[in-house]
C-alpha positions as CSV (number, residue, x, y, z in Angstrom):
1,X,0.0,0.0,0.0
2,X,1.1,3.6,-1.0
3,X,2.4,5.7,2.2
4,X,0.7,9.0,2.3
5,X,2.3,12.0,2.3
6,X,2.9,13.5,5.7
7,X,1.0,16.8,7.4
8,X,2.5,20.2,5.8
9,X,4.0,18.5,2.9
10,X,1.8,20.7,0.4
11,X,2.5,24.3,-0.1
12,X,-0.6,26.4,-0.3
13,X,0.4,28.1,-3.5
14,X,-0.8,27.2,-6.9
15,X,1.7,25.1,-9.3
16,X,1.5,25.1,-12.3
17,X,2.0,21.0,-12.4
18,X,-2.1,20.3,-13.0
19,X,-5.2,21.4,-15.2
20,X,-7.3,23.3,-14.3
21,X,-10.6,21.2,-13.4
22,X,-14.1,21.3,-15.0
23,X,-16.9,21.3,-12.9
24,X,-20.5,19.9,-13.4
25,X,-23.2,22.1,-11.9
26,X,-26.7,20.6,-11.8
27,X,-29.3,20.0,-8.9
28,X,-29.8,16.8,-7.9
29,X,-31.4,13.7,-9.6
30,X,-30.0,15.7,-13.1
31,X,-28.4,12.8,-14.0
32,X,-25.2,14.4,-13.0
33,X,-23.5,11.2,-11.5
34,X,-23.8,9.3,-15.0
35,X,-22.7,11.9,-16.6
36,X,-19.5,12.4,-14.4
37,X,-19.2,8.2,-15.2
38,X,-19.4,9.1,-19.3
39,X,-16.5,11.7,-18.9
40,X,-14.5,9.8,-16.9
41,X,-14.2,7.3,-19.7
42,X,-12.1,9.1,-21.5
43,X,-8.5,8.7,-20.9
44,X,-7.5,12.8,-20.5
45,X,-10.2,12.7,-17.8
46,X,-9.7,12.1,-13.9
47,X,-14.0,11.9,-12.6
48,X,-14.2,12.6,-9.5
49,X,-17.1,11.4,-7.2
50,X,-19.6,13.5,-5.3
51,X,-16.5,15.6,-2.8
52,X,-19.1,18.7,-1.4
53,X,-16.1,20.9,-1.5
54,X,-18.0,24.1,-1.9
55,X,-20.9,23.4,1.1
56,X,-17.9,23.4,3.7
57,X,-15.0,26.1,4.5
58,X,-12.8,23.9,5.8
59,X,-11.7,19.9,5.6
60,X,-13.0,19.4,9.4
61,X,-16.8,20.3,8.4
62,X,-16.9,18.2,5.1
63,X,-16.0,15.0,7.7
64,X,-18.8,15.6,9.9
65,X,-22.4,14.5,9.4
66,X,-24.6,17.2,10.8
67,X,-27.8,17.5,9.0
68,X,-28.5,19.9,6.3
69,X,-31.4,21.0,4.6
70,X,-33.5,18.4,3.4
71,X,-30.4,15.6,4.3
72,X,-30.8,13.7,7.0
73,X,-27.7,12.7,8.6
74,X,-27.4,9.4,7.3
75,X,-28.0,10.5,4.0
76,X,-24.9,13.0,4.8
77,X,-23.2,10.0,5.9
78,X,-23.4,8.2,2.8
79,X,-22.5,11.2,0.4
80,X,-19.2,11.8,2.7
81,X,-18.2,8.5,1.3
82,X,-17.3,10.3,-1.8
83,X,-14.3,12.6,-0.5
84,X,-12.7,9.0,1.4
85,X,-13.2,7.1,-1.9
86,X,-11.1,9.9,-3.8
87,X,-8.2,10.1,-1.5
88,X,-8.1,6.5,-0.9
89,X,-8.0,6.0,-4.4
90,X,-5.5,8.5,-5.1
91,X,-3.1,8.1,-2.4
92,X,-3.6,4.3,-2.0
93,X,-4.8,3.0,-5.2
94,X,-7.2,1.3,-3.0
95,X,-11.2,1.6,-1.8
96,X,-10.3,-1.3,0.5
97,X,-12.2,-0.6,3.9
98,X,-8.1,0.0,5.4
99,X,-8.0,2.4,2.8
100,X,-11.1,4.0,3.2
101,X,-10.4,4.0,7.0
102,X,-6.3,5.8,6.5
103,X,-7.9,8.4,4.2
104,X,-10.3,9.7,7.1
105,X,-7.6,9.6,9.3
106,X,-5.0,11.7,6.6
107,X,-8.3,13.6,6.2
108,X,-8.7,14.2,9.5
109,X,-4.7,15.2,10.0
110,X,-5.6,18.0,8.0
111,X,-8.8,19.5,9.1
112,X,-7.6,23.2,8.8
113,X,-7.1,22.5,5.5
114,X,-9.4,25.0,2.8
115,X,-11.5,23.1,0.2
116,X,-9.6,25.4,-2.6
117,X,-6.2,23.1,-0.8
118,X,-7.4,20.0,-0.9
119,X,-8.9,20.2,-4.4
120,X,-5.4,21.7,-5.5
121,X,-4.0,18.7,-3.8
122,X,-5.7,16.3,-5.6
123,X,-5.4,18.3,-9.3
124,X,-1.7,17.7,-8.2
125,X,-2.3,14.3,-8.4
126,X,-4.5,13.4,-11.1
127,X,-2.2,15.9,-14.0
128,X,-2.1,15.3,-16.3
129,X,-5.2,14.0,-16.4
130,X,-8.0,16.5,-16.2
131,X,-10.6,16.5,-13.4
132,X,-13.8,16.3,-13.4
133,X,-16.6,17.1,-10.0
134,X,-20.1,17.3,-9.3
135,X,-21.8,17.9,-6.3
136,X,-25.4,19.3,-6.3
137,X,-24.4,20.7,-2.7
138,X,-22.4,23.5,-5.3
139,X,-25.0,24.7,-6.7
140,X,-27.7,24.5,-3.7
141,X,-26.7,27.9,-1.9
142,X,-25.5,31.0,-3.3
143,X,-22.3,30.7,-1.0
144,X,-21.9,27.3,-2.6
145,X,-21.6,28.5,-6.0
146,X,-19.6,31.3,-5.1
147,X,-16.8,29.6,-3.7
148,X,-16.7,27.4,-6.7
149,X,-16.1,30.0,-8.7
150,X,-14.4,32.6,-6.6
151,X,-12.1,29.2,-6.1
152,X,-11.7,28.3,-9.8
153,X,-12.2,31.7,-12.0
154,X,-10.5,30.2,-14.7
155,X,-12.0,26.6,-14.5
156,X,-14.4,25.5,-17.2
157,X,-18.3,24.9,-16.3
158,X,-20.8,22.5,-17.7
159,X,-24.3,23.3,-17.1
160,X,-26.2,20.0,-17.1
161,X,-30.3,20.4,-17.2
162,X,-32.9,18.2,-16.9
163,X,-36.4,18.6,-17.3
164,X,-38.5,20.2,-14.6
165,X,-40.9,17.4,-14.1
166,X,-39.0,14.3,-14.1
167,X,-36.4,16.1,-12.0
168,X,-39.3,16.6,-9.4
169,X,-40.7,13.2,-9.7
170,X,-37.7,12.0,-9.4
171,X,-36.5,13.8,-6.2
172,X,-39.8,13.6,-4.6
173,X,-39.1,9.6,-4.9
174,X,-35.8,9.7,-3.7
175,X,-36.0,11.6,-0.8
176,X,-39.6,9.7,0.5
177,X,-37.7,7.6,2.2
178,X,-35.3,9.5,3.9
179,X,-37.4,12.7,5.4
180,X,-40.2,12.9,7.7
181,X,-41.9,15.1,5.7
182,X,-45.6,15.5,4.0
183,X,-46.1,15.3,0.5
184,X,-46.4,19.1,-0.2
185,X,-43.7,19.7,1.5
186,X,-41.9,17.4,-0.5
187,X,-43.3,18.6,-3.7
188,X,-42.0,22.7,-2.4
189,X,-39.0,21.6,-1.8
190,X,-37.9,19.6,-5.2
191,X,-39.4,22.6,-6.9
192,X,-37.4,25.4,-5.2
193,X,-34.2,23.0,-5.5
194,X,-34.8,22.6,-9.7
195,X,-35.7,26.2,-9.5
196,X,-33.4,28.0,-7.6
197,X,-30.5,26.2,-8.4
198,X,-30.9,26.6,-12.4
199,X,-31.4,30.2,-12.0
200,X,-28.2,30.5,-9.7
201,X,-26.4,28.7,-12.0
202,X,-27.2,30.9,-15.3
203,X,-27.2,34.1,-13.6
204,X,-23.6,33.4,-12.1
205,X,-22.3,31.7,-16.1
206,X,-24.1,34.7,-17.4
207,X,-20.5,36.5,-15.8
208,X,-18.4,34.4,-17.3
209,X,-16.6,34.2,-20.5
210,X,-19.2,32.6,-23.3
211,X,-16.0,29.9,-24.1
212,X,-15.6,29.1,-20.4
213,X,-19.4,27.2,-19.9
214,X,-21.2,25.2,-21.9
215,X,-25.0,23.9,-21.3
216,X,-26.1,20.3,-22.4
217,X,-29.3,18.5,-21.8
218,X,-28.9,15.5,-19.6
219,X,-31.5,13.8,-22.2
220,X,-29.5,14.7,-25.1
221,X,-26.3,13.3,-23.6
222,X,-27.8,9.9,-22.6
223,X,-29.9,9.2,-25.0
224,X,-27.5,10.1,-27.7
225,X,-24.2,9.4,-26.0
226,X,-22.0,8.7,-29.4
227,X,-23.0,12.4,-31.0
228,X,-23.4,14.4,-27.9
229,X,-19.8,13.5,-26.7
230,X,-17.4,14.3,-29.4
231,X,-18.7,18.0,-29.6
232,X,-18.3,18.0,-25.4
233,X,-14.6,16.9,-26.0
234,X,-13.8,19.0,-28.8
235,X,-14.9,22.4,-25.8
236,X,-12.5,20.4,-23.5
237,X,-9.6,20.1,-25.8
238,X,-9.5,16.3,-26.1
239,X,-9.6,14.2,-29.0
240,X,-12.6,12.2,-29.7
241,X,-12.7,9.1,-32.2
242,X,-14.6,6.4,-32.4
243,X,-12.5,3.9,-30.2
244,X,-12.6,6.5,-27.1
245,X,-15.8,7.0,-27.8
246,X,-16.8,3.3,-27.4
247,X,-14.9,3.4,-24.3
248,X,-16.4,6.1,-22.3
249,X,-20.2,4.5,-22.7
250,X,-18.7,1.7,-20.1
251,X,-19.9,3.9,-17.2
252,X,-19.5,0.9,-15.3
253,X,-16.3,1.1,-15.4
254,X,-15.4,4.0,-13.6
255,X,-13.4,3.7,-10.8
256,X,-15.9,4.9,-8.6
257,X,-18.9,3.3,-10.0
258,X,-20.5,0.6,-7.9
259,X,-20.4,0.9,-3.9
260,X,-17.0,-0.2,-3.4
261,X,-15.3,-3.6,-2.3
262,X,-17.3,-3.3,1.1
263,X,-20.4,-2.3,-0.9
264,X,-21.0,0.5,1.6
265,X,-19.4,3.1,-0.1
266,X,-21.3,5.9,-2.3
267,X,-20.5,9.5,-3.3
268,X,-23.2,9.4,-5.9
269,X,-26.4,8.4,-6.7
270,X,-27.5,5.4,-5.1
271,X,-29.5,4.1,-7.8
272,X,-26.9,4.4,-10.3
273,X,-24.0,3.3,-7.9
274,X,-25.9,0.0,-7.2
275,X,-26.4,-0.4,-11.2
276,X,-24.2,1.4,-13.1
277,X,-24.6,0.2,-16.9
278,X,-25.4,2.6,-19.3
279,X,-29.3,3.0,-19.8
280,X,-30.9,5.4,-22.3
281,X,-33.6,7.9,-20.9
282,X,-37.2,9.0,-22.6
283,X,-37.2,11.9,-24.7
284,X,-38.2,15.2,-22.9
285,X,-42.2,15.6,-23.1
286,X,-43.9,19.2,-23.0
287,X,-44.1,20.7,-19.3
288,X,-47.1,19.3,-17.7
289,X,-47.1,19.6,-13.8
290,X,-48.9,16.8,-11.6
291,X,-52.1,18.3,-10.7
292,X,-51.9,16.7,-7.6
293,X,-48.9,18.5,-6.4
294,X,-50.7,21.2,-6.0
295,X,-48.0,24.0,-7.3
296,X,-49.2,27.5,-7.4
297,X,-50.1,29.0,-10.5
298,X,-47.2,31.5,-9.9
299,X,-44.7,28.6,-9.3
300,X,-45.3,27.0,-12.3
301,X,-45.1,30.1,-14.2
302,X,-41.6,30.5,-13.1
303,X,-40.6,27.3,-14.2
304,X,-42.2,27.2,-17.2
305,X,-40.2,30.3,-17.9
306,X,-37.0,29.2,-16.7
307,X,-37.2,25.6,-18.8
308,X,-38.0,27.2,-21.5
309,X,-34.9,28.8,-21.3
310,X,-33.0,26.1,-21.2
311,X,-34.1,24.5,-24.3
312,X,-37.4,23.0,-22.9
């Protein structure tokens, strides 16, 4: 097993030894984990799993498991998963439960450690491969987003959509389980997350140079994997035939597909984790809210609006 470096062995300056990363912002149930799994396919590309660098200032918060807003904290428990599976994996080529269990403890050695550091650190590590994160934590609060961006100015950002509906359905579904919570709560709460995170998201791209973002619909991209890719890999500078291609639609092999060798591990979706083929989704219908979940007129408006927008 690899010995990991020591406490104090990074400098906190930039090198210039790594790429600067790409990030994936999208609220939840977007289909962002799959996505992350198509990228990493490609050789140039390092895919990260779910790290929530942007919800924490420091390394000491993103280990703890206090609850956050609509996450329980087992849920919260099971996404922290992802930052252990990424330094296990790149400091001990290993998501071995000893691994897992020596990467909380290195992660823990460095608690005072920024987000901005660690992500550096592992950059470091991955050149010259280029990385690739998602968390939908980035994109859920303002102060998220920002310190993506204030972080990585000159990063690249993809913009992944989905459409309003399924995205609720599918939220409202996934989080059932989990919260003790009435249905039209439920149904508030995806809304305001597709919502409110979209419209954070364009508004703060909206600053940004047109070549540094690019917006794709998750639809588009899975249901037409082989000609939505090349053009995606073109804006990142890599090449794109077809052997690559073929490649990168074994999401299952992504190193951190799957729930790991104890099957406990996550630091994605759960449902894609525990079956992580490839699997083409419906094409996107017209907007047609649920009647029974009772949105206000005004609500749906502002969707409407918004999805529209983005190619809805």
């Amino acid at each position: 097993m690899t010995r990991l470096p020591q406490a104090g062995t990074v400098s906190l300056a930039r090198t210039p030894v790594r790429q600067e990363p790409v990030f994936v912002l999208a609220p939840a149930r977007s289909y962002s984990t799959v996505t992350v799994a198509l990228l990493a396919g490609h050789p140039g590309i390092y895919g990260f799993p779910e790290m929530l660098l942007f919800s924490a200032g420091s390394v000491g918060e993103l280990l703890q498991t206090v609850p956050r807003p609509m996450q329980p904290p087992a849920f919260v428990q099971d996404q922290r998963s992802g930052i252990l599976r990424a330094v296990a994996d790149l400091l001990l080529g290993s998501q071995q439960d000893l691994a897992i269990r020596r990467a909380e403890q290195w992660l823990a050695a460095r608690s005072s450690w920024s987000p901005r550091r660690l992500m550096d650190y592992l950059l470091e590590l991955v050149y010259p491969q280029v990385g690739v994160e998602k968390s939908p934590e980035t994109v859920m609060t303002g102060t998220a987003l920002d310190s993506c961006l204030d972080s990585y100015p000159d990063a690249r950002y993809i913009h992944l959509t989905r459409h309003p509906v399924t995205t609720m359905r599918s939220a409202i579904d996934h989080l059932r389980p989990w919260l003790n919570q009435s249905e039209k709560a439920l149904v508030v709460g995806a809304a305001s997350s597709w919502y409110l995170s979209h419209l954070r998201i364009v508004s703060k791209l909206a600053g940004l140079p047109a070549s540094q973002w690019t917006r794709i619909r998750a639809e588009d991209l899975l249901r037409e994997p082989a000609a939505q890719l090349p053009p995606l890999l073109s804006w990142l500078g890599l090449p794109a035939d077809d052997a690559v291609i073929a490649r990168m639609l074994h999401t299952e092999n992504w190193r951190f597909a799957g729930t790991g060798p104890s099957g406990r591990l996550l630091g994605g979706d759960p449902k894609f984790m525990t079956s992580p083929a490839l699997r083409p989704v419906p094409e996107p219908a017209e907007i047609a809210f649920d009647d029974s979940w009772g949105l206000l007129p005004e609500m749906r408006d502002r969707m409407i609006i918004l999805a529209s927008a983005l190619g809805y």
